[in-house]
C-alpha positions as CSV (number, residue, x, y, z in Angstrom):
1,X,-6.4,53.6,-44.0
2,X,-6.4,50.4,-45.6
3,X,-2.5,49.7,-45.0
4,X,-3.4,50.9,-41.3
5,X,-6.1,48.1,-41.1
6,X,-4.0,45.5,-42.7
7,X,-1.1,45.9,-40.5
8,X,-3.0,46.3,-37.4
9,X,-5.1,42.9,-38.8
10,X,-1.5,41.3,-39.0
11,X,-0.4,41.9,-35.3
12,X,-3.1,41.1,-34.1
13,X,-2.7,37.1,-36.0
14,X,0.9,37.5,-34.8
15,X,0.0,38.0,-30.9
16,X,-2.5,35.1,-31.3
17,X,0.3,32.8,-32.8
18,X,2.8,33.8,-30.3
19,X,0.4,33.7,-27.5
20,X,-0.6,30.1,-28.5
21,X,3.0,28.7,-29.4
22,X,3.7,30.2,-26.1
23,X,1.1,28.2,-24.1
24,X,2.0,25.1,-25.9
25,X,5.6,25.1,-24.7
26,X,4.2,26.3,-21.3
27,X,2.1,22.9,-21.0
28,X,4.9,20.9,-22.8
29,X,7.4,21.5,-20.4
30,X,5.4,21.7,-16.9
31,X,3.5,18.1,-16.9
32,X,-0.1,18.3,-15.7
33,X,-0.7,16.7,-12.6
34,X,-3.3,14.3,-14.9
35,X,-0.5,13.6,-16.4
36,X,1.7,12.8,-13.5
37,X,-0.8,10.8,-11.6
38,X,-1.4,8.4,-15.0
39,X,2.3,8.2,-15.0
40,X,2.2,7.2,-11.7
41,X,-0.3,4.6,-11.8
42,X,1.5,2.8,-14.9
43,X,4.3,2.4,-12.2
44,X,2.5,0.7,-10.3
45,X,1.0,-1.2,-12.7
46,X,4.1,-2.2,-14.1
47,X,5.5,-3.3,-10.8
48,X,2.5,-5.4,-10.0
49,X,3.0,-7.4,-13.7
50,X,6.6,-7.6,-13.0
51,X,6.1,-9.5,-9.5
52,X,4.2,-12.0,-11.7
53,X,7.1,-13.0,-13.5
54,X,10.2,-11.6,-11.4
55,X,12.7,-14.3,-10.4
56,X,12.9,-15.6,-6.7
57,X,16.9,-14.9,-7.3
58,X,19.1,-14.6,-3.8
59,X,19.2,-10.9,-4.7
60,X,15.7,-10.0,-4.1
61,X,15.9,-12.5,-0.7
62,X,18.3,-10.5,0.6
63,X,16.6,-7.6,-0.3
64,X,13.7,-8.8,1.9
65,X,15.9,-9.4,4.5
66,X,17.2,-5.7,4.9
67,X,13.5,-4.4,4.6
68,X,11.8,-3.9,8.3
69,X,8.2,-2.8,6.9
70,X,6.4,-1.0,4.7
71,X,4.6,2.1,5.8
72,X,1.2,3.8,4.5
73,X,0.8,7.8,4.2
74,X,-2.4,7.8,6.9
75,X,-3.6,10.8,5.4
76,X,-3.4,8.9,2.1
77,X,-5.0,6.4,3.0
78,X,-7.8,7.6,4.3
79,X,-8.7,9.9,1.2
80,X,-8.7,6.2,-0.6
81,X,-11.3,5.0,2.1
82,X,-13.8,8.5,2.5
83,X,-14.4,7.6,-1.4
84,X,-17.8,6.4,-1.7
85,X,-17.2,4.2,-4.5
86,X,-14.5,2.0,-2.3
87,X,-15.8,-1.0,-0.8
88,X,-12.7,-3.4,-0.8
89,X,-9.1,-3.2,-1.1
90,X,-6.0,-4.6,-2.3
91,X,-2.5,-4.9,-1.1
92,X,-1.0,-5.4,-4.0
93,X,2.5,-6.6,-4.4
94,X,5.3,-5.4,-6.9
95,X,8.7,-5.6,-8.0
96,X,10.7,-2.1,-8.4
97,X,14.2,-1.5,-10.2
98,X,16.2,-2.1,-7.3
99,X,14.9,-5.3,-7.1
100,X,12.9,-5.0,-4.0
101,X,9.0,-6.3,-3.1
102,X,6.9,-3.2,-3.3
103,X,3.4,-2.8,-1.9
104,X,0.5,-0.7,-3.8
105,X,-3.0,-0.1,-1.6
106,X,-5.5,-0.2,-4.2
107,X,-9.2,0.8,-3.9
108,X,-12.1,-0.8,-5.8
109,X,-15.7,-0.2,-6.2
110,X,-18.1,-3.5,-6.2
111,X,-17.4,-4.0,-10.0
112,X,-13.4,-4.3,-9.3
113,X,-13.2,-1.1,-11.4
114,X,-9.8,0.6,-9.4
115,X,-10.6,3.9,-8.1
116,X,-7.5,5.3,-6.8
117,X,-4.0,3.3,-5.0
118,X,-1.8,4.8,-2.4
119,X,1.9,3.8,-2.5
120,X,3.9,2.3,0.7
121,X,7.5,3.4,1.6
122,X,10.1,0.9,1.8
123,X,11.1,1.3,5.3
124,X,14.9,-0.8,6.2
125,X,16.3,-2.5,9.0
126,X,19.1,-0.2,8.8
127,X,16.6,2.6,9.7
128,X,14.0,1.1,12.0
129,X,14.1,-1.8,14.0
130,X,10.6,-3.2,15.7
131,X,10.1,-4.2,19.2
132,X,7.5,-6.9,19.0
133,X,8.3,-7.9,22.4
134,X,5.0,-5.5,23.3
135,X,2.7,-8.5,22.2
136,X,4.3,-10.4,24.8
137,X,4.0,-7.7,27.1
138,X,0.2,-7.0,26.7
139,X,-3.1,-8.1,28.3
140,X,-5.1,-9.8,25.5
141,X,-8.4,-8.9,24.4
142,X,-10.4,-10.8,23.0
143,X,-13.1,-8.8,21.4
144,X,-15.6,-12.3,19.7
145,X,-16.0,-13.8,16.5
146,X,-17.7,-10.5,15.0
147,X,-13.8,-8.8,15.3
148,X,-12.4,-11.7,13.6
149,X,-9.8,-9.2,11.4
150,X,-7.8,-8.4,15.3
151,X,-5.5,-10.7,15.3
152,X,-4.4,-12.0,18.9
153,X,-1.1,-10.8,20.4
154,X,0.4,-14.5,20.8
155,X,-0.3,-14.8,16.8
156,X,1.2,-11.4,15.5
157,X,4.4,-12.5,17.5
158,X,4.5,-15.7,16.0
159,X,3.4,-14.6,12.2
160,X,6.1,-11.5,12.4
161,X,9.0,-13.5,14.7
162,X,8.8,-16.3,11.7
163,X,8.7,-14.4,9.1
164,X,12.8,-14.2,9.4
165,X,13.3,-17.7,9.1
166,X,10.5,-18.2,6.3
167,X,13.3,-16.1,4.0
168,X,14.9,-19.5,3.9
169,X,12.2,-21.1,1.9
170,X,10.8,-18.3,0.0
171,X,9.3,-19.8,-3.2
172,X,7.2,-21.9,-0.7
173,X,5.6,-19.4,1.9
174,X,4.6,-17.4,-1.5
175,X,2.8,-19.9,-2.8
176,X,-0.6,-20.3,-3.0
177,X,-2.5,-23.5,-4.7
178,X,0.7,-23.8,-6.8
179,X,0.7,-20.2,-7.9
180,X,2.8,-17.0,-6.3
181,X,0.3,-14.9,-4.4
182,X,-0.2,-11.3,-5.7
183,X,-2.4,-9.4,-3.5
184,X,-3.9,-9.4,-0.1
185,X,-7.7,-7.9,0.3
186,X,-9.8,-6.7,3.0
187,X,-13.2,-4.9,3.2
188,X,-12.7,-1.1,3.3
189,X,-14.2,-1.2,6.6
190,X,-11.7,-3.0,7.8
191,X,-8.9,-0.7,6.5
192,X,-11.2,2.2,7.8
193,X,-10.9,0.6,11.6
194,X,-7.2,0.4,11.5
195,X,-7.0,4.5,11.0
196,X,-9.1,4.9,13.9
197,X,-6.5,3.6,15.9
198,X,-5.9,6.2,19.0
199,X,-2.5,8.4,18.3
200,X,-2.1,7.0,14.8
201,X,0.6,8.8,12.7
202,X,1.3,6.3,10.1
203,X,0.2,2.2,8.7
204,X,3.1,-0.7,8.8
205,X,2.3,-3.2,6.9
206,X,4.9,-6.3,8.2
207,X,5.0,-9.3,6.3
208,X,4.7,-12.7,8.8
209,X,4.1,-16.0,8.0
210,X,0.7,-17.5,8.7
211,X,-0.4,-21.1,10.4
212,X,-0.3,-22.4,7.0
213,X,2.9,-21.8,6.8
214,X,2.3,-18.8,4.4
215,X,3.4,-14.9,3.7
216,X,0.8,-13.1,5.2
217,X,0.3,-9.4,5.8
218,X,0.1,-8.2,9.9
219,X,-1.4,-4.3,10.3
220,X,-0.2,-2.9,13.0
221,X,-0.7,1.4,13.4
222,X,2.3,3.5,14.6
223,X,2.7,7.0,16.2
224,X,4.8,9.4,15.6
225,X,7.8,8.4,16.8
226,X,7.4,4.4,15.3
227,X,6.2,3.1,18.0
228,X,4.0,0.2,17.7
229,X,0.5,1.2,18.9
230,X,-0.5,-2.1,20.9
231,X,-2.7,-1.9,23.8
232,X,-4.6,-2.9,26.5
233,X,-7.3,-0.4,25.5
234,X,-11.0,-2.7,25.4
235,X,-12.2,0.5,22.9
236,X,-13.1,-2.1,20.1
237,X,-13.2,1.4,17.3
238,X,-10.0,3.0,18.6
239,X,-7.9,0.4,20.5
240,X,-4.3,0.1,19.6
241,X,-3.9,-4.2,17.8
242,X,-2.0,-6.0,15.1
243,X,-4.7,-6.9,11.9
244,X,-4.5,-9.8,9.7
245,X,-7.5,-12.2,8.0
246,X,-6.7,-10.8,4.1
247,X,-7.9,-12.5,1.2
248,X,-4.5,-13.9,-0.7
249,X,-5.2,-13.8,-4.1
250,X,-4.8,-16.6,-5.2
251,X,-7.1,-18.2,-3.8
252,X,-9.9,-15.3,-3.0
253,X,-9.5,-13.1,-6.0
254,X,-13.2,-12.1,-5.8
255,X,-14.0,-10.4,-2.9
256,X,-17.7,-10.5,-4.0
């Protein structure tokens, strides 16, 4: 009886063993999705402190030049803005392995603590070409000082048309106050508007150079099919128009 015992005592410590070595190597090879979203976000961190430092070479320039837009994940984006805890967000720019500007969408609460990002897609001139003739095209609106983040038809065409020949003199459209800007902000609200747009499928985020003669970012929602949603419409929550009025950081680096 005792033998019985002691051999039945012994497979049961086996089955535990093997059962645990088992559920190691399960969790060793299949990452968590913890896991995966930390790895994520030290991507992005590492692009953003790469931009910092990243040579304005003729490589990356050229790079620019073959990039029409970046595009946002609606969806994505507007998981970032139903969170509570996100009152402001950043545009943050980034440098990637091919050498090409990247652009993170990052949420914070009111003590800049990040609460989630939302990556853009790198969309080319080989693959999409935009029409911003439509801003020449369109009745303006003009909707008063309190809708100060719209930005007029005549300006997007100006900020986005320029933005081609600003590629000559990089170094100085990125400066700001004798440092390279690394982020563009806006109040969450503002973000939150831009979604409502009416037949929204997707965010481009085209870079366009400013009256001060500097990068700035121009919002402008598109449907499915990448058209640009720019309208007539007088709806001030759902109306299709081009946004602007970000924070550069430098200078505003405290949205507070």
């Amino acid at each position: 009886m005792k033998l019985t015992c002691s051999r039945l005592s012994l497979a049961i410590v086996f089955c535990v063993l093997l059962f645990s070595c088992s559920k190691e190597l399960q969790e060793a090879s299949v990452p968590t999705e913890t896991a995966q979203i930390t790895e994520e976000t030290s991507q992005l961190a590492r692009e953003a402190t790469q931009w910092k430092t990243t040579p304005i070479t003729q490589e990356l320039i050229e790079n620019q030049r073959a990039i029409s837009h970046y595009q946002f994940d609606v969806n994505e984006l507007k998981t970032l803005i139903d969170n509570s805890a996100v009152n402001y967000v950043w545009f943050d720019l980034g440098v990637n392995n091919k050498n090409q500007i990247t652009f993170t969408a990052t949420g914070e609460d009111t003590n800049e603590v990040v609460i989630a990002q939302v990556k853009s897609k790198i969309i080319t001139t080989k693959n999409y070409q935009a029409d911003f003739s439509i801003f020449n095209t369109v009745a303006e609106v003009y909707f008063g000082e309190k809708f100060n983040h719209i930005l007029p038809n005549k300006d997007a065409y100006e900020y986005v048309t320029s933005m081609k020949a600003a590629y000559n003199n990089f170094e100085a459209v990125l400066d700001q106050e004798g440092q390279r800007v690394e982020r563009f902000g806006l109040d969450a609200m503002v973000v939150k508007r831009m979604l409502l747009t009416q037949n929204i499928n997707r965010l481009g985020l085209f870079l366009g150079k400013n009256k001060k003669q500097k990068m700035t970012t121009v919002f402008i929602g598109m449907d499915a099919n990448n058209n640009l949603l720019i309208d007539a419409n007088t709806d001030i929550s759902t109306g299709g128009k081009a946004f602007d009025f970000t924070h550069p950081c430098p200078t505003t680096c405290d949205p507070k």
